[in-house]
C-alpha positions as CSV (number, residue, x, y, z in Angstrom):
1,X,19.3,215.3,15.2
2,X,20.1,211.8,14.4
3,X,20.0,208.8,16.8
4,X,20.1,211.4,19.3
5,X,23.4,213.2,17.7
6,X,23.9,216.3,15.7
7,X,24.7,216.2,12.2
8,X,27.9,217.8,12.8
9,X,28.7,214.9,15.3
10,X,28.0,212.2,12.7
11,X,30.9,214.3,10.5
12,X,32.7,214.4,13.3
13,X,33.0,210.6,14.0
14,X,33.1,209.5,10.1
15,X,35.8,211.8,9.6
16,X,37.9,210.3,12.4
17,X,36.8,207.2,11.7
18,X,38.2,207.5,8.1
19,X,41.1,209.3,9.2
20,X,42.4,207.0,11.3
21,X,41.8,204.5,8.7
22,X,44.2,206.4,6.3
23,X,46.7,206.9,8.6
24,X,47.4,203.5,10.6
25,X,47.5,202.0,6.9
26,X,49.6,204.9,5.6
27,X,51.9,204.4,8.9
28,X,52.2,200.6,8.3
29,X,53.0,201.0,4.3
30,X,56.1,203.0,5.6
31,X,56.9,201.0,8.4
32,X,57.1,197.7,6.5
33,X,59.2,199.6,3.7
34,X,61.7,200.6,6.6
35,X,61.7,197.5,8.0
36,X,62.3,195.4,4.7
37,X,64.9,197.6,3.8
38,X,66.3,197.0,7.2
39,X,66.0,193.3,7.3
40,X,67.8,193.1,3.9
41,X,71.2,194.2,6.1
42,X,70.5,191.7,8.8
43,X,70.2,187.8,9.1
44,X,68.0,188.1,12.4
45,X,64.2,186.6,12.0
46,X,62.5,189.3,14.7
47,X,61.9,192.0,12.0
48,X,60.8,189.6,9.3
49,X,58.5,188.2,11.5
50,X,57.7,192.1,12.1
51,X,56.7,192.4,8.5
52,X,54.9,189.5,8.4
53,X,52.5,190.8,11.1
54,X,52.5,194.2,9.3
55,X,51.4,192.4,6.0
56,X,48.6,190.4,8.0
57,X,46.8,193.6,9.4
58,X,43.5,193.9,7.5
59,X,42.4,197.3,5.5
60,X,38.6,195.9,6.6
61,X,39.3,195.2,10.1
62,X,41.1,198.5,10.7
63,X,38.5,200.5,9.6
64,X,35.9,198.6,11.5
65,X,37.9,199.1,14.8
66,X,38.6,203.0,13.6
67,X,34.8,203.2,13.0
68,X,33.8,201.3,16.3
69,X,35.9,204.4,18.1
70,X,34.6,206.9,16.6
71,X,30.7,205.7,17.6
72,X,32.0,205.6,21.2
73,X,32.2,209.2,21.4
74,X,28.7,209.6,20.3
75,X,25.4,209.2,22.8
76,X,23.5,206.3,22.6
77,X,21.9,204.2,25.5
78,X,24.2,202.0,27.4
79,X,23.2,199.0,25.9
80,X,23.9,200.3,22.3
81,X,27.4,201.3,23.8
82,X,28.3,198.0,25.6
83,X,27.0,195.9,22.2
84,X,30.0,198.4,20.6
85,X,32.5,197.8,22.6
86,X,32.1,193.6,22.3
87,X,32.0,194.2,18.6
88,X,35.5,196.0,19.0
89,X,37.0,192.9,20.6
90,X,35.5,190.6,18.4
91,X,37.2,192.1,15.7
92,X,40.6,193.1,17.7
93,X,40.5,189.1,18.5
94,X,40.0,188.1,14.9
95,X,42.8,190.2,14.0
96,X,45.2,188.9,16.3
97,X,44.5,185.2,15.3
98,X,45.3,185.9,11.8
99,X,47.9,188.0,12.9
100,X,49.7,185.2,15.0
101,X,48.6,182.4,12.5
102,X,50.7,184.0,10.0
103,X,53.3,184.8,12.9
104,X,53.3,181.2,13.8
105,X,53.5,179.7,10.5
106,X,56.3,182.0,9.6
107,X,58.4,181.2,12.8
108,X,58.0,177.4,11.6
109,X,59.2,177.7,8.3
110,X,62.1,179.6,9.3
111,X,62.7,177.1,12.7
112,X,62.5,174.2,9.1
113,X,64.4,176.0,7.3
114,X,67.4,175.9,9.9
115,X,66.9,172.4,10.8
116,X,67.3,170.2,7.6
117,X,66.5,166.8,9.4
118,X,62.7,168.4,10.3
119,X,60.1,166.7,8.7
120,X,56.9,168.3,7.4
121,X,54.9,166.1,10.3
122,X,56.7,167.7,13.0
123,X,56.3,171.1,11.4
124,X,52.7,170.8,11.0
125,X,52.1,169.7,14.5
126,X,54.6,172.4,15.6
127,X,52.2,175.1,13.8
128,X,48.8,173.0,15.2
129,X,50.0,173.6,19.0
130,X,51.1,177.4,19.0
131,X,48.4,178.3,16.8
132,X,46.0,176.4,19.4
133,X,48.2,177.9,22.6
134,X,47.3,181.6,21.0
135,X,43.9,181.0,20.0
136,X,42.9,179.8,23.5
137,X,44.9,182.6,25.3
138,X,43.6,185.1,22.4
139,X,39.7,184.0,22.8
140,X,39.8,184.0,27.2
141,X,41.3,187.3,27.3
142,X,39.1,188.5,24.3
143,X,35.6,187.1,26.9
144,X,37.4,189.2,30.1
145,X,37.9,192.1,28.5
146,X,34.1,191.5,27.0
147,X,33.0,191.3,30.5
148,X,32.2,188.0,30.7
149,X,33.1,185.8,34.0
150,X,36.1,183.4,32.6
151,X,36.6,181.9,35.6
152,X,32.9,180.7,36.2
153,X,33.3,179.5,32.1
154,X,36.1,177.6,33.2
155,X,34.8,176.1,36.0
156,X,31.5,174.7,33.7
157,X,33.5,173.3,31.0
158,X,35.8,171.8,34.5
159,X,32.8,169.5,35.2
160,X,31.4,169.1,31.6
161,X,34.8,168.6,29.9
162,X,34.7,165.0,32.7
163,X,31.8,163.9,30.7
164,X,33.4,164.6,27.0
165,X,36.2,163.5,27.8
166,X,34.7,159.9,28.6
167,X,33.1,160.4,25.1
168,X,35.6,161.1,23.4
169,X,38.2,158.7,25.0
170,X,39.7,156.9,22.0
171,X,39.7,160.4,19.9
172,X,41.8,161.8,22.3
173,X,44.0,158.4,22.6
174,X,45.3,159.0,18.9
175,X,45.3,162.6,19.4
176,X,47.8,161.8,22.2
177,X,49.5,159.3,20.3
178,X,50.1,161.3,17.3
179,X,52.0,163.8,19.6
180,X,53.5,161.3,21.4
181,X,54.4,160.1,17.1
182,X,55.4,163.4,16.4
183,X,57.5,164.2,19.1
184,X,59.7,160.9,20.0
185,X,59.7,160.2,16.2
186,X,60.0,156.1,16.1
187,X,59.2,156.5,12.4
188,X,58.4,159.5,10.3
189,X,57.0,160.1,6.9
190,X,58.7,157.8,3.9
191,X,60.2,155.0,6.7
192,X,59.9,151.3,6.0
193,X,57.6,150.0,8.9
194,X,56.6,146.7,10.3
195,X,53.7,146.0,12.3
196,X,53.5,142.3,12.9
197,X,53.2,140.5,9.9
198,X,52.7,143.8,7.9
199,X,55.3,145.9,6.2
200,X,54.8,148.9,4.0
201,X,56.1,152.9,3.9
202,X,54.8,155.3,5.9
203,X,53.3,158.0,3.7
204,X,50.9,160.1,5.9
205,X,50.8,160.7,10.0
206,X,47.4,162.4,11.0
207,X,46.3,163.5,14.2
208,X,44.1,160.7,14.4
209,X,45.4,157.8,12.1
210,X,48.7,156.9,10.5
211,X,48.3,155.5,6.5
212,X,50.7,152.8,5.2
213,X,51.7,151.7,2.0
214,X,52.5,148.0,1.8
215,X,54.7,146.6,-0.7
216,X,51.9,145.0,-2.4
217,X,50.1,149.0,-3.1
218,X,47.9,149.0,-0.8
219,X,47.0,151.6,1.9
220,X,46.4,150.6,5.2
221,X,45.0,153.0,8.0
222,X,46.1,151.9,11.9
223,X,44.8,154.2,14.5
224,X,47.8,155.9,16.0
225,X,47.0,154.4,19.8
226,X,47.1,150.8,18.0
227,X,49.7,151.4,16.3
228,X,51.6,152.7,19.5
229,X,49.9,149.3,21.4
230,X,52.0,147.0,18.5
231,X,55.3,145.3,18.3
232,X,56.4,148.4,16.0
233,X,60.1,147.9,14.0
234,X,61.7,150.5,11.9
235,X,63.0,148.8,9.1
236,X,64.3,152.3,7.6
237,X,66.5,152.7,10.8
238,X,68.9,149.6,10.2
239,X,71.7,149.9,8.6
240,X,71.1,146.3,7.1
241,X,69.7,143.1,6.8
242,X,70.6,139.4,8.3
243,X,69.8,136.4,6.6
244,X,70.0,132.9,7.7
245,X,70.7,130.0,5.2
246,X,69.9,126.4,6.5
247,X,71.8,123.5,4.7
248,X,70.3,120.0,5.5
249,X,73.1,117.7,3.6
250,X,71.9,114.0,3.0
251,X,71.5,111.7,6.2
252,X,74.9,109.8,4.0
253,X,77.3,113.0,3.9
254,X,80.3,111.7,6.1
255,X,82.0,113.6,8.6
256,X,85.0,114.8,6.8
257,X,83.0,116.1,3.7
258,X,80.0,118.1,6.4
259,X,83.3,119.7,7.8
260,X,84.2,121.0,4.4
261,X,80.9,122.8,4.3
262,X,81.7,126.2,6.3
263,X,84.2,126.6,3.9
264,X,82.3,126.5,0.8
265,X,79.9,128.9,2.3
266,X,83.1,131.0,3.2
267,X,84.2,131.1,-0.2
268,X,80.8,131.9,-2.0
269,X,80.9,134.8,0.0
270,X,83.9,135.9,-0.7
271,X,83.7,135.5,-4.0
272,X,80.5,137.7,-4.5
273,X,81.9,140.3,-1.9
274,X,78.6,142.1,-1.5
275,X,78.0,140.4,2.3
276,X,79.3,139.6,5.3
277,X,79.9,136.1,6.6
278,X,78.7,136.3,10.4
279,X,79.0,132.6,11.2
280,X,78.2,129.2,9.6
281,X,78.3,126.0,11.8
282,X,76.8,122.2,11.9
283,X,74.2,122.9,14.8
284,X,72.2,119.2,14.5
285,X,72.8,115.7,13.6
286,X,70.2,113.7,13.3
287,X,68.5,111.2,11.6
288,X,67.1,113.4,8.6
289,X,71.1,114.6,7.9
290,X,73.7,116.8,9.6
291,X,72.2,120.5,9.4
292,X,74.3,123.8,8.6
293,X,73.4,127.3,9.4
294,X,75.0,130.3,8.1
295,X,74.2,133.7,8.9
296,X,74.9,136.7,6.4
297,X,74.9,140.2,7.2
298,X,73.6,142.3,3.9
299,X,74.3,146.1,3.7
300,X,71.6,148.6,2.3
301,X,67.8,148.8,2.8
302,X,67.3,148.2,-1.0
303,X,65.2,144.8,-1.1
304,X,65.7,143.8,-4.7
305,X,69.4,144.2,-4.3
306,X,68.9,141.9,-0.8
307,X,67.8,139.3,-3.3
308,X,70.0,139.4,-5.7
309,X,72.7,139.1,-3.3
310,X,71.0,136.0,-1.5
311,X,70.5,134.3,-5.3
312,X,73.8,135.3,-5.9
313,X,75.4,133.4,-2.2
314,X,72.7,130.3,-2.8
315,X,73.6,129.6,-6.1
316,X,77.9,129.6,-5.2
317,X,77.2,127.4,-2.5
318,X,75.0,124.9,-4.4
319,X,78.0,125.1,-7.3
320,X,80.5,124.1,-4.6
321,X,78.2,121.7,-3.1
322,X,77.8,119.6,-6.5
323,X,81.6,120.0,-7.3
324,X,82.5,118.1,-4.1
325,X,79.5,115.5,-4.5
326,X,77.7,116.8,-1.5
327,X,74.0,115.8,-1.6
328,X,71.3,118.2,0.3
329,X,68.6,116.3,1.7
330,X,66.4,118.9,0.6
331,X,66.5,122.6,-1.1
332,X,68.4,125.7,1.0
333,X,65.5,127.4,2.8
334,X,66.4,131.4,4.1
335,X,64.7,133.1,6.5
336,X,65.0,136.8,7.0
């Protein structure tokens, strides 16, 4: 006798236990061959993500489960059987996580795959939240089955989770921002952002902060509720930029010649052909000189081009300017 069992029990169990072992791995090796074989033919995602869960099974944790079975059919006290049978769903519960991770994660990249305007941000929060769903529905019906009162552990962490969650306040604010980031998308990885009198790219969106890379290299971190809180603009989202050139002409510049002026900028832009002319008009008079405004409309996000096509405007307006002995007051200034 052994542990209060026969020698010829302990065979017995270690002989089902291995077995089983051989066969539920020998059963899944042909199943997974059938199945790829199968989902060669077809375009349809359930039996791939059927092998996948196949592939995920561990050699370790069926052998455990196989052995846990067999120890039930053996006598030992009550307590020794119980202490089994939450070891059995321990393990069952660790192998259906890693199961449905690799379910999940499989589902995503195929639900990516088939959406080419899905951004890596919105596939890793995708595969954060149904991983989380399944752990949490996994782990409360792994603690029924274990015999443990769910509902009274739900009702504690009811009237505890109050008090962390006044703790944890502004965790949870960019926790709920980030999804709020992720699933309304006003910017996504790689857009040009502005936050008040900060621009940069957006080159990371974390659960808890956002990172930002200004045009001058550095990397700034907002917390996603601030960043949520600010006068956000997508600068990636336009289709353009507008840019306002103010002409003060000398105090001297007579009436005929400052109606001349709209012109000149009309020309200068139609001579570099790169912009569009929205408006220019005389909008003051005063004592410091009649003052022109011009608006221009450049395509493209690209700011060195944006440049180059303001120098280019600026400097055929000033040409025109000096050829019809029109004096500024002071230099062009532009404003973006």
């Amino acid at each position: 006798m052994l542990l209060g069992n026969t020698v010829l029990d302990w065979a017995v169990a270690l002989g089902w236990a291995f077995g089983a072992t051989a066969v539920i791995v020998l059963v899944r090796r042909v199943v997974s061959h059938r199945l790829a074989v199968l989902a060669a033919r077809t375009e349809t995602v359930a039996d791939d993500a059927v092998i996948e869960a196949l592939k995920s099974i561990k050699k370790t944790y069926v052998l455990l489960l196989a052995v846990g079975s067999a120890l039930a059919w053996l006598h030992f006290p009550d307590a020794a059987h119980t202490a089994i049978r939450r070891a059995m769903i321990v393990i069952a519960v660790l192998q259906v996580i890693r199961t449905g991770n690799v379910v999940v994660d499989f589902l995503a990249g195929r639900y990516a795959a088939r959406k080419d305007g899905l951004d890596r941000t919105t596939l890793r929060a995708l595969s954060y939240v149904g991983r989380l769903i399944l752990w949490i529905t996994v782990i409360l019906v792994g603690l029924e089955a274990g015999g443990f009162e769910v509902k009274t552990l739900l009702t504690g962490l009811g009237v505890g989770g109050i008090a962390i969650a006044l703790a944890v306040q502004n965790i949870l604010g960019d926790l709920f921002a980030a999804m709020s980031i992720v699933l309304d998308k006003p910017f996504v990885v790689g857009d040009a952002i502005a936050v008040d009198q900060f621009e940069g790219d957006v080159v990371h969106i974390g659960l808890k902060s956002t990172r930002v890379r200004s045009v001058n290299g550095e990397e700034v971190v907002f917390a996603n509720a601030d960043l949520l809180k600010s006068r956000l603009r997508n600068l990636t989202r336009r289709d353009g930029r507008r840019y306002v050139i103010t002409l003060l002409l000398a105090p001297s510049t007579t009436a005929e010649r400052v109606g001349h002026v709209p012109a000149l900028v009309a020309e200068a832009v139609a001579e570099d052909g790169r912009s569009t002319l929205q408006r220019s008009h005389l909008i003051a008079a005063g004592l410091n000189g009649p003052e022109v405004e011009t608006s221009l409309f450049i395509p493209g996000m690209d700011f060195t081009q944006g440049f180059e096509i303001r120098q280019a405007v600026l400097l055929g307006i000033l040409q025109r300017l000096e050829r019809e002995g029109i004096i500024l007051a002071r230099s062009a200034t532009v404003a973006p």
